[in-house]
FILUMTI-279773 format. One line per 5 residues: number of its first residue (from 1); their letters; for each residue x, y, z of N, C-alpha, C. Coordinates in steps of 0.1 Angstrom, whole numbers, plus 5000, padded with zeros to 4 digits. Example, Ala and Ser with C-alpha at 12.3 -4.5 7.8 and 13.67 -1.06 7.14 Angstrom:
2
1 = AS = 5132:4943:5078:5123:4955:5078:5132:4967:5078 | 5128:4978:5071:5137:4989:5071:5129:5000:5079
END
This chain:
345
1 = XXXXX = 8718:8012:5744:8722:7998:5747:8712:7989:5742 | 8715:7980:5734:8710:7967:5728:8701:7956:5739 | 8690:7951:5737:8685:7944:5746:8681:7930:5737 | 8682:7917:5742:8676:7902:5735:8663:7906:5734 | 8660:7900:5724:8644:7900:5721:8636:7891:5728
6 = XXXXX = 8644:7883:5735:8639:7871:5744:8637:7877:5758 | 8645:7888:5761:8649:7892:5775:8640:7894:5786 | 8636:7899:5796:8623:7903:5799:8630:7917:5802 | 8621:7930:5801:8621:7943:5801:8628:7945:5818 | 8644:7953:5816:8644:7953:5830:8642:7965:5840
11 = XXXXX = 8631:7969:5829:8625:7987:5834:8639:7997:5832 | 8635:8011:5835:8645:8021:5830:8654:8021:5839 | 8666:8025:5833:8679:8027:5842:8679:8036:5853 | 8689:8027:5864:8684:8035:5877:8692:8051:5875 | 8687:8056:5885:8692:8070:5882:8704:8072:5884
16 = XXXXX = 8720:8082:5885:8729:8084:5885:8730:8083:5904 | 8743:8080:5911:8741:8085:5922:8753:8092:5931 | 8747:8103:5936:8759:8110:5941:8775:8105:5945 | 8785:8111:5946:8796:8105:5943:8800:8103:5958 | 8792:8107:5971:8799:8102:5986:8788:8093:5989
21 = XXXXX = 8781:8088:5979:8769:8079:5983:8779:8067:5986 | 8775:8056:5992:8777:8043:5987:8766:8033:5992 | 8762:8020:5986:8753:8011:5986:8756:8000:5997 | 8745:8002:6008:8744:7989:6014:8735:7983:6009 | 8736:7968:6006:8730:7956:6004:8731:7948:6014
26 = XXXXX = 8717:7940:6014:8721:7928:6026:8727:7919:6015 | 8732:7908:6026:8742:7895:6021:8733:7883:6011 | 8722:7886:6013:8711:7874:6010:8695:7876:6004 | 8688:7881:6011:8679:7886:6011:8677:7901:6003 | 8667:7901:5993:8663:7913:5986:8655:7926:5993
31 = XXXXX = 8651:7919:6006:8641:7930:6009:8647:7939:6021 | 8640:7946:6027:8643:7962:6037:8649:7946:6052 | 8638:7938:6053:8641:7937:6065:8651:7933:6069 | 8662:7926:6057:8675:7923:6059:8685:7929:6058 | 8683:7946:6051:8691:7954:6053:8690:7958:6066
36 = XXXXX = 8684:7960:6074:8681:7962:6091:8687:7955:6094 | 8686:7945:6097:8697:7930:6103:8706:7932:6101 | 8712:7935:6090:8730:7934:6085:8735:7949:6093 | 8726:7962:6094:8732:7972:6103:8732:7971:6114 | 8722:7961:6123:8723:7957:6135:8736:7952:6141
41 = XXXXX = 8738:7943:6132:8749:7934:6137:8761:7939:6130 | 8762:7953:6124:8774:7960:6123:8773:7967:6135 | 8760:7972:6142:8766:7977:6153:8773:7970:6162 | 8769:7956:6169:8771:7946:6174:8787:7945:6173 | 8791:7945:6166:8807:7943:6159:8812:7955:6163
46 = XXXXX = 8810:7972:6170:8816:7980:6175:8822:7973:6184 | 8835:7982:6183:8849:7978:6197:8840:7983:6212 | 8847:7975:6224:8842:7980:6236:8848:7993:6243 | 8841:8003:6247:8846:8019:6245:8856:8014:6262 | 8867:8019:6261:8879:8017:6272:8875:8028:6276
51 = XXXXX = 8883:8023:6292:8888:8033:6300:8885:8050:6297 | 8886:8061:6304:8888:8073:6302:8907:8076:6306 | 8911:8067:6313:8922:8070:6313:8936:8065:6305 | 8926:8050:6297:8932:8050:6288:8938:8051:6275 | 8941:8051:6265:8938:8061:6251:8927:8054:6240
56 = XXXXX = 8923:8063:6234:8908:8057:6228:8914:8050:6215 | 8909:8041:6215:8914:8034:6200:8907:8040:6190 | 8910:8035:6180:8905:8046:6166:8892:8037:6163 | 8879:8044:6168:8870:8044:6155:8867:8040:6143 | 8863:8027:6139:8863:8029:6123:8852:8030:6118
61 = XXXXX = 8851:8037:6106:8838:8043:6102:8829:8030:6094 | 8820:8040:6091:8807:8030:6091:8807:8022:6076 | 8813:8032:6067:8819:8020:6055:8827:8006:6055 | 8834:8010:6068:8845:7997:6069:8842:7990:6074 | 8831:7989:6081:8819:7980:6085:8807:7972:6079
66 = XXXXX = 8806:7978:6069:8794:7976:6053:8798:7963:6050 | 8791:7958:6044:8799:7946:6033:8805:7954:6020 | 8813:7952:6013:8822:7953:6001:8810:7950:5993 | 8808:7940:5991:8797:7937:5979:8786:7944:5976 | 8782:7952:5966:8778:7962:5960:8767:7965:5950
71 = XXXXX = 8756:7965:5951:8749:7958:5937:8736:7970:5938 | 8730:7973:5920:8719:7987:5925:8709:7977:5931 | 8706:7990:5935:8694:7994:5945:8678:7996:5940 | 8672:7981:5942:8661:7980:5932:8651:7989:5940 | 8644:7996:5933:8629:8007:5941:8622:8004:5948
76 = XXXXX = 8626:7993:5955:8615:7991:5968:8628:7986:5981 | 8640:7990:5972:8648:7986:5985:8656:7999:5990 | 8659:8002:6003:8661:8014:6007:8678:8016:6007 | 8682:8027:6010:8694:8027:6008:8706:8040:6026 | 8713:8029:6023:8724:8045:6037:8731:8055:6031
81 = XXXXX = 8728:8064:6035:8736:8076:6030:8751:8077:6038 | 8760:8076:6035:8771:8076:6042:8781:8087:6045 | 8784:8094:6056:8788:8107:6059:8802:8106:6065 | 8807:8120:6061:8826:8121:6071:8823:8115:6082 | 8813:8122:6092:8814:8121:6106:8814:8105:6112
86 = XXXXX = 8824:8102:6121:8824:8089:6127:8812:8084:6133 | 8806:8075:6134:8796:8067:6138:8803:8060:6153 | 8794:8066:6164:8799:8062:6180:8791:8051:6181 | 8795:8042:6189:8785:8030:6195:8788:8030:6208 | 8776:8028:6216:8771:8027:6233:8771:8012:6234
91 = XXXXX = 8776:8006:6243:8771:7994:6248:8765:7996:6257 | 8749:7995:6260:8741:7992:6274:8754:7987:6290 | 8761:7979:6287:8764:7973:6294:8777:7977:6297 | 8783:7987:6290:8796:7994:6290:8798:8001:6306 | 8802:7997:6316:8807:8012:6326:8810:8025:6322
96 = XXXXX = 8800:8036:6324:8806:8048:6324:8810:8053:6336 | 8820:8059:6332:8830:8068:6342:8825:8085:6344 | 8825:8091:6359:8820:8101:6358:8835:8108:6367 | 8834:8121:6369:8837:8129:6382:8839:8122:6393 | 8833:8119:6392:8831:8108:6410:8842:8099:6410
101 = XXXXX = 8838:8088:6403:8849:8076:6399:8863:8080:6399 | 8865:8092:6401:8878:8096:6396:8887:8089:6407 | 8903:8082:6403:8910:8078:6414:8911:8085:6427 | 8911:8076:6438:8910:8078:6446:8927:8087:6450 | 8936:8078:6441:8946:8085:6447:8949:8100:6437
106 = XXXXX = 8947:8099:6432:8944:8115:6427:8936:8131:6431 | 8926:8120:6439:8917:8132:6447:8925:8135:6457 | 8934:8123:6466:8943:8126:6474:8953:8138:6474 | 8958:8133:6460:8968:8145:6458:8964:8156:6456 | 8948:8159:6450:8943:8174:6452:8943:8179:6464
111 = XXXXX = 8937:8174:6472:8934:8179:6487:8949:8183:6495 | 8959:8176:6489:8973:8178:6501:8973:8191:6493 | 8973:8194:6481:8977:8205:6473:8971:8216:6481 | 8957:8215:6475:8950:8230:6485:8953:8232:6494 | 8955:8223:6505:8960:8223:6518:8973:8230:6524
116 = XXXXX = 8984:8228:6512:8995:8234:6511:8993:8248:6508 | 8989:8249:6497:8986:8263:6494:8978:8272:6504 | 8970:8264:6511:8963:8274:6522:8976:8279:6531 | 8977:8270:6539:8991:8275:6549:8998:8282:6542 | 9003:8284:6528:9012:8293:6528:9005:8304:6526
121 = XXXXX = 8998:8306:6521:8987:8321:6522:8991:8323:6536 | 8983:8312:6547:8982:8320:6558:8996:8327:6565 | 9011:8316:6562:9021:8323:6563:9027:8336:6561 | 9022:8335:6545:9022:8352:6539:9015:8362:6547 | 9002:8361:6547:8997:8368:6553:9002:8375:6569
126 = XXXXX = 9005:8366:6574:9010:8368:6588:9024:8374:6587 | 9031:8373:6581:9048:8378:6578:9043:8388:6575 | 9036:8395:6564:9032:8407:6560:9022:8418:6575 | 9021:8412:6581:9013:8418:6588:9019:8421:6603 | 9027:8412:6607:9035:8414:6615:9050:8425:6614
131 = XXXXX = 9054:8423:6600:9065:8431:6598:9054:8442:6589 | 9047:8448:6586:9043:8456:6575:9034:8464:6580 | 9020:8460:6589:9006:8462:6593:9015:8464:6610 | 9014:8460:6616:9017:8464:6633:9028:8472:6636 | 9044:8473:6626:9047:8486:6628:9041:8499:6625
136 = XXXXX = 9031:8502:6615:9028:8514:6612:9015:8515:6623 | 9010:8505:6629:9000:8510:6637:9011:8511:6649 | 9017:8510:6658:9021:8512:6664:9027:8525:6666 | 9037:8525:6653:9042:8540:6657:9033:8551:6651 | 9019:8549:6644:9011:8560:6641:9007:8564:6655
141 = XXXXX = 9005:8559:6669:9003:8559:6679:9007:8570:6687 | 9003:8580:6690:9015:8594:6695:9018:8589:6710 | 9033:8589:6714:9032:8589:6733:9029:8605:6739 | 9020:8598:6745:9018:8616:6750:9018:8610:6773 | 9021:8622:6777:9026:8613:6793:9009:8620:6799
146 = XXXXX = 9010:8611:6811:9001:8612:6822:9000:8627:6825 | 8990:8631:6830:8988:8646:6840:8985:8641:6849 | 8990:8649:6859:8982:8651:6872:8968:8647:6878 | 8962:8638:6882:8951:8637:6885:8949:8641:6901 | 8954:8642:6912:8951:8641:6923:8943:8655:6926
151 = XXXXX = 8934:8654:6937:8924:8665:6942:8919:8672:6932 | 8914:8661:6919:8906:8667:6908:8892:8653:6906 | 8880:8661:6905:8867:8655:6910:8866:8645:6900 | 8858:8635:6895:8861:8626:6884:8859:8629:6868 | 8849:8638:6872:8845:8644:6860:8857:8656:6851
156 = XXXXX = 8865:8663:6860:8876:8673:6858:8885:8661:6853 | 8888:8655:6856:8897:8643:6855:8896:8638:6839 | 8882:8629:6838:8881:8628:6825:8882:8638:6815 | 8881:8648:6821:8881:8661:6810:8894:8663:6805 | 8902:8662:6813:8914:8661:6810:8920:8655:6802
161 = XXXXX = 8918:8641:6804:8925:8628:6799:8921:8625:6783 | 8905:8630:6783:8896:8624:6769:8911:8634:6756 | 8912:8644:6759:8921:8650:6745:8933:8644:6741 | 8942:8635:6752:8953:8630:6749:8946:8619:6744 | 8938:8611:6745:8932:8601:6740:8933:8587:6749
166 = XXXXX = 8932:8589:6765:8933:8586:6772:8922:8579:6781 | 8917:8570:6787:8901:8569:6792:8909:8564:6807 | 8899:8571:6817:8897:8570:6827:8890:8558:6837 | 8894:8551:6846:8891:8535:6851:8889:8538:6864 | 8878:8537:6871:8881:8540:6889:8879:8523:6892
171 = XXXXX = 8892:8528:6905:8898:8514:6910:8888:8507:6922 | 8887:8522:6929:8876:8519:6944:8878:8533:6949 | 8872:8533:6963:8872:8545:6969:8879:8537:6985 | 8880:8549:6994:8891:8550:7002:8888:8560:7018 | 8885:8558:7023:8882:8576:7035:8898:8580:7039
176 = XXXXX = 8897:8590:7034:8913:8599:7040:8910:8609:7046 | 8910:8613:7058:8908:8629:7061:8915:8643:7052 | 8923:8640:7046:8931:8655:7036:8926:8649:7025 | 8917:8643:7022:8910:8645:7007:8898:8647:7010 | 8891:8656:7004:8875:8659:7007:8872:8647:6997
181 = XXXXX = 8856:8647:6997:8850:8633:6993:8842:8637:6980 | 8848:8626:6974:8843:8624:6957:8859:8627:6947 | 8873:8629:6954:8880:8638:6943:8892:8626:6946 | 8900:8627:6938:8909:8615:6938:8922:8615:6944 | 8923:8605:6951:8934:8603:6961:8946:8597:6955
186 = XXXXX = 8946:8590:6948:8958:8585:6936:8958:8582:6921 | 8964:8575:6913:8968:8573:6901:8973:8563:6899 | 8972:8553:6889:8981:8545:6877:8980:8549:6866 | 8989:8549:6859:9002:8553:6859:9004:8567:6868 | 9017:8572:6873:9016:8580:6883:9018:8593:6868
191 = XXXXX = 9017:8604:6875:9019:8617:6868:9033:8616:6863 | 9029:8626:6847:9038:8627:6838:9046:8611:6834 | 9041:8600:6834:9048:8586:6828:9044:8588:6814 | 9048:8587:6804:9049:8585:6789:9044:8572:6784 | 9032:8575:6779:9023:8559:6776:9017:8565:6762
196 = XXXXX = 9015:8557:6759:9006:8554:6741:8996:8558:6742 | 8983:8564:6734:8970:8564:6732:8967:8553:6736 | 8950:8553:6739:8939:8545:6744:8948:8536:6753 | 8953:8544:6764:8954:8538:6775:8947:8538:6788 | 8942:8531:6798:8936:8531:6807:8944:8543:6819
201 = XXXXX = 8941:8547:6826:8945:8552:6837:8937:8550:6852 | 8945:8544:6860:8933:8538:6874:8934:8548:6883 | 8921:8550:6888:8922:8562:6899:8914:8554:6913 | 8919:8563:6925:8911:8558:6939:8908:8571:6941 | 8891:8572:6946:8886:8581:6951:8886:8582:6965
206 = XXXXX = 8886:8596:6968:8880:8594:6982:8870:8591:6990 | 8868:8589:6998:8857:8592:7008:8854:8603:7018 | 8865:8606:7017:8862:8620:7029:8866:8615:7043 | 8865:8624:7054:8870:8620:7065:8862:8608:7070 | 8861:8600:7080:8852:8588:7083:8853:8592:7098
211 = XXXXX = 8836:8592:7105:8831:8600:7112:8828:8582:7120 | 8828:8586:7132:8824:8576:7141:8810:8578:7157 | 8807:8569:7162:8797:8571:7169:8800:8568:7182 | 8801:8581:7193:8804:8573:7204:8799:8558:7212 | 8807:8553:7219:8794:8543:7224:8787:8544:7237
216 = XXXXX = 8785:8539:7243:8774:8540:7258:8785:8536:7266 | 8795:8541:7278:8801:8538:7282:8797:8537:7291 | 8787:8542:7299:8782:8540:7318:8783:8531:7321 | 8791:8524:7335:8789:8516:7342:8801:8508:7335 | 8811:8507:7328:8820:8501:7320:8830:8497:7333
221 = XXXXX = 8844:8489:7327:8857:8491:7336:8859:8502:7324 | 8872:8503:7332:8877:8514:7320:8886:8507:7308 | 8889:8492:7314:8896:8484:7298:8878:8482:7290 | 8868:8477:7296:8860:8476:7288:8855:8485:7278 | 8861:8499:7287:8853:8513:7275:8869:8514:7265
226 = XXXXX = 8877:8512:7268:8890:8509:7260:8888:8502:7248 | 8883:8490:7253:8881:8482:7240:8868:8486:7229 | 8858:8490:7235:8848:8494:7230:8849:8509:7222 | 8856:8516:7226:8861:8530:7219:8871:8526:7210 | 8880:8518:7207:8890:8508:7197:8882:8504:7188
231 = XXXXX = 8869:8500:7191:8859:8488:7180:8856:8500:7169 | 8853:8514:7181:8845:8524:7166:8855:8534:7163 | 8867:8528:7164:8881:8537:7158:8876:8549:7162 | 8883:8549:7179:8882:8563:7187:8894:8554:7199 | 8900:8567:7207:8909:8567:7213:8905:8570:7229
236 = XXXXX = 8908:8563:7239:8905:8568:7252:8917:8585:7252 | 8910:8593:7262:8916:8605:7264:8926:8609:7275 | 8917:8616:7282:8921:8617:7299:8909:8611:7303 | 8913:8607:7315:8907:8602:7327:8908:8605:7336 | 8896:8609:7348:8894:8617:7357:8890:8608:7366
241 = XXXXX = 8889:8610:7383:8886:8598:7388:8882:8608:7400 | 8869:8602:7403:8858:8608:7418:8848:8600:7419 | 8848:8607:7434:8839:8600:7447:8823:8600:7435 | 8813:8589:7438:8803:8586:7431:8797:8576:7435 | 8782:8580:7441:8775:8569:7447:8765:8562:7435
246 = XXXXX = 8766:8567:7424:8756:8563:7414:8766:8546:7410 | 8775:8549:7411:8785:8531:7404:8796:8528:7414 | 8799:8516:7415:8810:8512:7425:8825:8518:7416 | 8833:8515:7428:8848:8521:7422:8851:8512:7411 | 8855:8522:7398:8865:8517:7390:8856:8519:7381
251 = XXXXX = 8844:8520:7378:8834:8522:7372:8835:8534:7363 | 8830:8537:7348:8830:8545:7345:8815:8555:7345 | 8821:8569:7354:8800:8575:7355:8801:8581:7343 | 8811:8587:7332:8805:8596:7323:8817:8593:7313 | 8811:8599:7302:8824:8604:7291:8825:8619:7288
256 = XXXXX = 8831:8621:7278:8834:8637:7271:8839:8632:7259 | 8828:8634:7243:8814:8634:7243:8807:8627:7252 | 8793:8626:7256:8786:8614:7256:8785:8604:7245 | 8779:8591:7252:8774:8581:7242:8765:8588:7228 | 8769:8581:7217:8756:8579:7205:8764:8598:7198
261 = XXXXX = 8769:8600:7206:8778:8615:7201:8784:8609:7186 | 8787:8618:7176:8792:8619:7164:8803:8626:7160 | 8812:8616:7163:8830:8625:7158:8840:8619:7145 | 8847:8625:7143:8859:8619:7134:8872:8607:7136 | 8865:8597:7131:8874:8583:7137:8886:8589:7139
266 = XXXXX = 8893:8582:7151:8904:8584:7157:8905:8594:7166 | 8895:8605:7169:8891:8611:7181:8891:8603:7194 | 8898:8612:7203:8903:8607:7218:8884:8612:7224 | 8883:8603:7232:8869:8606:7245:8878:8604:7259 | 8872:8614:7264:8878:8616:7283:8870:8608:7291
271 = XXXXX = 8871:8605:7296:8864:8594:7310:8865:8603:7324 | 8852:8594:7329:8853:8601:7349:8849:8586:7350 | 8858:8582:7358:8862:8569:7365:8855:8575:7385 | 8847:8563:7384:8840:8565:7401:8852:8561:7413 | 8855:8566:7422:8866:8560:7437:8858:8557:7443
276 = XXXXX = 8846:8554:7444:8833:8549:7452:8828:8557:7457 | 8817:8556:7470:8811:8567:7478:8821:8577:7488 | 8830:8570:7490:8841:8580:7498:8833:8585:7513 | 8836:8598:7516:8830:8613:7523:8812:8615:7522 | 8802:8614:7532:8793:8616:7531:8794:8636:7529
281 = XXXXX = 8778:8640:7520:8785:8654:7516:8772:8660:7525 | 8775:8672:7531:8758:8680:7538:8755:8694:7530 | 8744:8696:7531:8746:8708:7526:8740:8716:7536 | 8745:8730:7534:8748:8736:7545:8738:8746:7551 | 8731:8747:7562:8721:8755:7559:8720:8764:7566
286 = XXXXX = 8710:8774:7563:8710:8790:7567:8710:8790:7584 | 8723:8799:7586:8725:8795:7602:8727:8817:7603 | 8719:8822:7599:8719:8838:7603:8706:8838:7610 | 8711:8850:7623:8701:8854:7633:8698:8843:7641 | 8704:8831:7641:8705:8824:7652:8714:8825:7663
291 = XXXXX = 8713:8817:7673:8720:8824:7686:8734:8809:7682 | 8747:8819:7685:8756:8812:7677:8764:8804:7690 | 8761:8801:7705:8768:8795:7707:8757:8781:7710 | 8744:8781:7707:8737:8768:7705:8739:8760:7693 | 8744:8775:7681:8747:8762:7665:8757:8760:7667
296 = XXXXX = 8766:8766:7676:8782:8762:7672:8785:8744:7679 | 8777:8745:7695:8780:8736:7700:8771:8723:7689 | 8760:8725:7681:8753:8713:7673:8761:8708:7665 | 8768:8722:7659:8776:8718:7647:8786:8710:7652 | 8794:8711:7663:8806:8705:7664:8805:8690:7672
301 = XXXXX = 8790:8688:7675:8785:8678:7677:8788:8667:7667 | 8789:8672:7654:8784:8664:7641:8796:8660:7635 | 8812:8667:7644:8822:8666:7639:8827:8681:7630 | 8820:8690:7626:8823:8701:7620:8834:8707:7633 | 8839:8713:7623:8850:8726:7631:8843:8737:7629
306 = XXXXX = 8841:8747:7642:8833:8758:7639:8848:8765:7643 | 8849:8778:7640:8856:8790:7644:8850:8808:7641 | 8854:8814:7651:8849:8827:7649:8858:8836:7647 | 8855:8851:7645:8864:8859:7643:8876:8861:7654 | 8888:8869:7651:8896:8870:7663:8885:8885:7677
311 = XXXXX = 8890:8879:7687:8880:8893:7693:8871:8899:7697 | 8862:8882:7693:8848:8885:7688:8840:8876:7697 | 8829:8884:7705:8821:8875:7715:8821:8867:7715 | 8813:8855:7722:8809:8839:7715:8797:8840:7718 | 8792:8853:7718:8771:8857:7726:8768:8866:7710
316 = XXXXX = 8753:8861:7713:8749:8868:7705:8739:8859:7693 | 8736:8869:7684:8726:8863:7670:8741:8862:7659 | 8741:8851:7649:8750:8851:7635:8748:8859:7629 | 8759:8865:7625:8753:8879:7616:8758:8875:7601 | 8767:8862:7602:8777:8859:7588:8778:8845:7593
321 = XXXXX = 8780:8839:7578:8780:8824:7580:8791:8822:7570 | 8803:8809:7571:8808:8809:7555:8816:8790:7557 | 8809:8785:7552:8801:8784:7537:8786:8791:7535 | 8782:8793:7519:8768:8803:7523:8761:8789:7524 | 8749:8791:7532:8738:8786:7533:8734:8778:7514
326 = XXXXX = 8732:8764:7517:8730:8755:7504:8745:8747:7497 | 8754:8755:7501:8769:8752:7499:8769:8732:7504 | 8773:8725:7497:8780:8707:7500:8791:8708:7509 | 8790:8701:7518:8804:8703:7527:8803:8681:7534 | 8816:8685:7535:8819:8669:7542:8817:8675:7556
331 = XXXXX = 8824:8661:7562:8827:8662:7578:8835:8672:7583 | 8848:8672:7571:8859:8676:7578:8862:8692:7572 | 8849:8696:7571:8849:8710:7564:8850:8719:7577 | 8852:8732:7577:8857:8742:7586:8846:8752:7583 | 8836:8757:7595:8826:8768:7590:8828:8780:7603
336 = XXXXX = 8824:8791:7595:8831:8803:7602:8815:8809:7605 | 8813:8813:7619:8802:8818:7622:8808:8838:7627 | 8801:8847:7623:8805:8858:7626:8791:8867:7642 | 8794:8866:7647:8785:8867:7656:8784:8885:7655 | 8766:8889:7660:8767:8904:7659:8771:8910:7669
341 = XXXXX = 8775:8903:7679:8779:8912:7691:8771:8917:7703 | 8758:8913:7700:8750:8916:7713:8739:8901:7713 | 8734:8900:7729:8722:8891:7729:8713:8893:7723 | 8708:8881:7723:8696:8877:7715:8684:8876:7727 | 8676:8884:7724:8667:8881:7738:8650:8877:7732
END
């Protein structure tokens, strides 16, 4: 290429430059600090980034932004390399949208959703378990019936029951006289009833017979020993009734057992009911080898009836007496003197 001789030298030609290059120049100014400026305020000129729910407008790249006007690139001025990839711009001031922000009525409709979906799980679930799961447990279940429990100790009892698969429940205990004590007097369910595994069965034990204590009856009426033989579940018996200076009439002197005695509730006790002092009683005394018509006439002094054999003197020593000598006699007792038959001198 030809140059004026006048020209000033415009140094060597710039070098060749790649073919996706292109040249930014500032508008005015030769130096760096106005190409800075003029990219600034191409960023400035980015669109404002919308909504996330709205649609994104298109991007335009960073050439269509440049100035058009085009001129080399003298060696102390710097140059943009310009690439496919879109160039993003941030405004400081732009709202960003996160997770959070998300509509309100949208979150709404998530939550009714899961919420639906839960209940129907739980529906499923339950349909399947009620028609699917609880018949096969039930009829895997064998019915096997009750045995016999009565007049078997508690322990024989469980022994029994643990193989059918059965457990054992005590209800209480009970006093029976025809059950001896500790062994069982009844059942729930009763014998042979047809029940399912792990069922309960309730039993009442015995107690054994129930023993009572007489009470102190001396000196009672006889409704008071009535009532008082009622209190410790015992029965008045017979009753006997005599002369007794120890208590007035109507009184009771004794029982059969005595008081504090130990019997089987509902045992009858006999009573001796007093008629009062009645008959003064004597006892009788040794009337042998006395002269029998001085005791006869004392005795009959006293009210006694004396008599003697048929036939038989009225002289003489006693040779027999009857009642014996020590014998209790009333007034109105009869005593027989046997005379020996000759004086007493």
């Amino acid at each position: 290429m030809s140059r004026d001789a006048g020209s000033p030298d415009p140094g060597p030609d710039p070098a060749p430059e790649p073919e996706d290059t292109e040249r930014v120049a500032p508008a005015s100014t030769p130096n760096a600090e106005d190409a800075r400026f003029e990219t600034s305020h191409a960023a400035d000129a980015a669109p404002e980034i919308p909504h996330a729910d709205d649609a994104a407008p298109e991007i335009p790249h960073a050439e269509d932004i440049a100035p058009q006007a085009s001129r080399p690139i003298a060696p102390d001025e710097e140059f943009v390399q310009a690439v496919d990839e879109p160039a993003v711009f941030f405004d400081p001031e732009q709202e960003v949208y996160t997770l959070a922000h998300r509509p309100r009525g949208r979150r709404l409709r998530s939550a009714v959703s899961v919420t639906v979906l839960a209940l129907a799980a739980f529906a499923t679930g339950l349909y399947l378990f009620n028609y699917l799961v609880m018949p096969r447990l039930i009829h895997s279940t064998a019915t096997v019936r009750v045995p016999d429990l009565s007049n078997l100790t508690l322990e024989r009892a469980e022994k029994a029951l643990t193989p059918l698969g059965l457990q054992l429940s005590r209800a209480g205990e009970r006093f029976d006289p025809s059950v001896p004590r500790g062994f069982i007097l009844s059942q729930d369910p009763p014998p042979d009833t047809p029940v399912r595994g792990r069922k309960r069965v309730t039993v009442m034990v015995s107690l054994g017979e129930e023993f009572s204590s007489v009470p102190a009856l001396f000196g009672e009426s006889q409704r008071g020993a009535e009532q008082l033989l009622e209190s410790a579940g015992l029965k008045i018996g017979g009753v006997t009734r005599a002369p007794s200076d120890q208590v007035g009439e109507g009184l009771v002197v004794a029982s059969d057992p005595p008081g504090e005695s130990v019997m089987p509730r509902g045992s009858e006790v006999s009573l001796l009911i007093s008629t009062g002092t009645g008959q003064a009683y004597y006892l009788m005394p040794d009337l042998v080898g006395r002269e029998i018509g001085g005791v006869r006439r004392q005795l009959e002094s006293f009210g006694f009836q004396v008599i003697l054999p048929p036939s038989a003197p009225a002289i003489g020593a006693i040779a027999h007496q009857d009642p014996a000598p020590g014998t209790r006699i009333t007034r109105d007792a009869t005593i027989l003197l046997q005379p020996a038959g000759r004086l007493i001198r």
